[in-house]
N, C-alpha and C positions, 0 to 999 in steps of 0.2 A: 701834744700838738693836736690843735684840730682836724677836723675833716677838710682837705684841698679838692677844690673842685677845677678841673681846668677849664681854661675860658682864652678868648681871642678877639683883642680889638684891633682891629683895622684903623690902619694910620691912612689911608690910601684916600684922595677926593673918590665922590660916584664917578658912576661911568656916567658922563656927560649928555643928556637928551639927546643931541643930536646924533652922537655915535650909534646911541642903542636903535634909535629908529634908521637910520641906513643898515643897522643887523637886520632887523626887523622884515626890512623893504627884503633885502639881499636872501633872508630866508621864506620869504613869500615867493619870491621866483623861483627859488628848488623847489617849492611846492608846486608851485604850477606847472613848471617846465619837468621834472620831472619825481615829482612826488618822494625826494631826498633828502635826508639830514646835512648840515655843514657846519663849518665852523669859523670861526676866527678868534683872534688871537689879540690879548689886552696888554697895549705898551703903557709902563710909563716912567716920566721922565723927574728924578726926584729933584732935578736944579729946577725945574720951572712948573711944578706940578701939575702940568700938563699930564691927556690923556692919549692915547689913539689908537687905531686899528690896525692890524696884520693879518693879510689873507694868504695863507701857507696853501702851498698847491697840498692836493687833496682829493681823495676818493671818496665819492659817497655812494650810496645805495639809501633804499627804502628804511633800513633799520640801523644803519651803520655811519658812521666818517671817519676815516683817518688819514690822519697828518704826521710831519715828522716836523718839529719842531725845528726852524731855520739857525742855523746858528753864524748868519751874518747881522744881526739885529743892530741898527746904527748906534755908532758909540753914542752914553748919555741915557738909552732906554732901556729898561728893563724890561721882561716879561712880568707880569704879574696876574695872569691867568687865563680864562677865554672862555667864550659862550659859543654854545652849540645850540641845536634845534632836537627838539623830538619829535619835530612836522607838526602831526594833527594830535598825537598824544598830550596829554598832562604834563606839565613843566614838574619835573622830580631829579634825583638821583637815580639812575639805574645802577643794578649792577653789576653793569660794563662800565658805569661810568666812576664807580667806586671801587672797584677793579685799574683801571687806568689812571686816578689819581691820586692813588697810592702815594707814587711816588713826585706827582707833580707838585709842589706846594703851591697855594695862591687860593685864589677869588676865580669858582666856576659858574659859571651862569648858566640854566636851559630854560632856552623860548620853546612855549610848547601850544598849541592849539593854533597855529598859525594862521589858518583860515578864519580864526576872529578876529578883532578891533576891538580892544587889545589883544592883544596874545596872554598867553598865562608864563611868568616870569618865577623861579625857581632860585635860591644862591644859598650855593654853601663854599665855604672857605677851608682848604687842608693844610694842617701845618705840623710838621713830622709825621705825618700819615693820620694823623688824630683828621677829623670831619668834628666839623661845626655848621649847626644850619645858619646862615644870615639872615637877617630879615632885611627884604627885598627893598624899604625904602631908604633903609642903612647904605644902601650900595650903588642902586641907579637912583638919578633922576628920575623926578615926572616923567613918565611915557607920556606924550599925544597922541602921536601915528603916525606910521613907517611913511619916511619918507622916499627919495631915490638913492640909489648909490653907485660908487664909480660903475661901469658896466664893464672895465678890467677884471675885477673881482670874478665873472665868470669865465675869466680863462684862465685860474684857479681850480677850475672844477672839473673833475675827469669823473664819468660817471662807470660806479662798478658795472664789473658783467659776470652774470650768475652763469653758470654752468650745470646742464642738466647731468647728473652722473648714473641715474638710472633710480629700481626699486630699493629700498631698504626697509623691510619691517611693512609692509603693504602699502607705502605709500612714497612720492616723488623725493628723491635725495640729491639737494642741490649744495654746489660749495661757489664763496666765493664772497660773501659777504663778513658781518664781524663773526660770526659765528656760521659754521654750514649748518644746513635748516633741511629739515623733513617739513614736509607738507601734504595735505590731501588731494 
C-alpha cells in the first residue's frame, strides 16, 4: 500500500462578505475602545446553506478572549467554527489557539493587523485534532471593508481585569488574563 497522506475538504459555502466585514468593523472597535481580542462564532444551516454570526458573551483582555460556547444554538444550525482577532498582531495560529482547538473541530479564522484596511486573514481547519492550514480564498469571500455591526454585540464584551499580585523573579507578576504574565 502506498504512502496516505491526510487532507480535508470543506463542504461548507465561504464565510459570506458581509459577515466577515461586520467581524472586521466589530473587531476594530475592541481595538479602539479597548485594545482587546474577541470572538465570534460561525453558524450554519445545512437545509438552506445559509451562513451567520454568534456573539457568545466573553471576556477579553489585550492578549486573550474567552468564551463558553452557548449550548441553546437554534434548532437547524450548526456550529462550524469561529474567528477571533489577534488585534494589531499577524493573523496566525497561536499556541493558545492550538492548544484550544484541540478539541474543537471546524473552520478557525484570525483577523490580525486590525488597524489596517484590510486586516491580515489567517484559516486553518481541525478535524480529530489533526490542523490543516486553509487557504484563505477557499473560505471567505472577497473582503472590501469592515462595515458596521449590530452595537448589541458589545454588550457581549466584558473586559478582563488584571490584577497586580506583586514581585516575582525582579519583575511585575500579574494574573488574570489567558495566561498570568511577568512583566518589566
Amino acid at each position: 500500500m502506498g504512502e496516505q497522506k491526510p487532507f480535508c475538504k470543506m463542504n461548507y459555502p465561504r464565510v459570506p462578505r458581509a459577515l466577515l466585514e461586520q467581524v472586521a468593523a466589530f473587531f476594530q472597535r475592541m481595538d479602539d475602545d479597548w485594545f482587546g481580542e474577541a470572538a465570534v462564532i460561525l453558524l450554519h444551516n445545512p437545509d438552506t446553506d445559509e451562513m451567520k454570526l454568534l456573539v457568545p458573551d466573553q471576556e477579553c483582555s489585550m492578549g486573550s478572549v474567552h468564551y463558553t460556547i452557548p449550548n441553546n444554538i437554534e434548532p437547524g444550525w450548526r456550529m462550524i467554527g469561529d474567528i477571533h482577532s489577534h488585534v494589531r498582531m499577524s493573523a496566525f495560529a497561536s499556541g493558545v489557539d492550538v492548544h484550544d482547538e484541540v478539541s474543537r473541530p471546524g473552520l478557525h479564522i484570525v483577523i490580525g493587523e486590525i488597524d489596517k484596511e484590510p486586516p491580515d486573514f489567517h484559516a486553518e481547519v481541525v478535524v480529530d485534532g489533526m490542523r490543516f492550514k486553509a487557504n484563505i480564498e477557499d473560505v471567505i469571500e472577497d473582503y472590501v471593508a469592515r462595515t458596521s455591526f449590530p452595537e448589541e454585540w458589545m454588550q457581549k464584551v466584558k473586559k478582563k481585569k488584571w490584577e497586580w499580585q506583586g514581585w516575582r523573579g525582579g519583575k511585575h507578576w500579574w494574573k488574570g488574563g489567558a495566561h498570568d504574565q511577568l512583566a518589566d
